[in-house]
N, C-alpha and C positions, 0 to 999 in steps of 0.2 A: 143802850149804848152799842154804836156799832166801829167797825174799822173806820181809822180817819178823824173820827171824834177828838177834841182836846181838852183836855181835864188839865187843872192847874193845885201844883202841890200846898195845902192850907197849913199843915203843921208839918214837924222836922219826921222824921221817918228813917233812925239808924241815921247812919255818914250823908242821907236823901237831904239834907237840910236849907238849899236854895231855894225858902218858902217863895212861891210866884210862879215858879219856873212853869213853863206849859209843857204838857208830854201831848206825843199823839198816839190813840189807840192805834196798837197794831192789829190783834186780835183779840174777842172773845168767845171764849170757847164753850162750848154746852154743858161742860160742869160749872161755867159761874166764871172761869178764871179771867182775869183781863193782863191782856202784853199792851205793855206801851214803850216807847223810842225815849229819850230825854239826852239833855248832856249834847244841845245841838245835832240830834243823830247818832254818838258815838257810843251810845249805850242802851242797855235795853233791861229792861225789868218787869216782872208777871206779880201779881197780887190776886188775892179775892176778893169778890163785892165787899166783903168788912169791912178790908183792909182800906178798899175804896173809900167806903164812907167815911170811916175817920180821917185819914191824910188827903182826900183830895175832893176837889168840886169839879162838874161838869163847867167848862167855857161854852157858853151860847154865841151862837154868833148870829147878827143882826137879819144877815138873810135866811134864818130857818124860821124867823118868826112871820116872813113875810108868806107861809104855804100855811100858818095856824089861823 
């Protein structure tokens, strides 16, 4: 996962509860943490790969399959 990436929220997570919503990574940092944007831009929140895996999925998007 890198900056730019969009992962899409699968289950509620605290007051997080707009299952769908897309966030875009902001950063991940070399202990594992990931930032992401969400809330149209107007907010911003950090998790761990855990946290990742349980509340959120990676979004693929059509053109990165076109370089596999």
């Amino acid at each position: 996962m890198i900056k730019g990436d969009k992962i899409r929220l699968k289950a509620k997570m605290g007051v997080f509860d707009n299952i769908g919503e897309i966030c875009e990574v902001t950063d991940v940092n070399d202990g594992g943490v990931i930032c992401f944007r969400f809330g149209n831009g107007r907010h911003l929140g950090c998790m761990s790969f855990d946290e990742y895996e349980k509340y959120f999925e990676r979004v693929w998007t059509t053109s990165l399959f076109k370089f596999l």
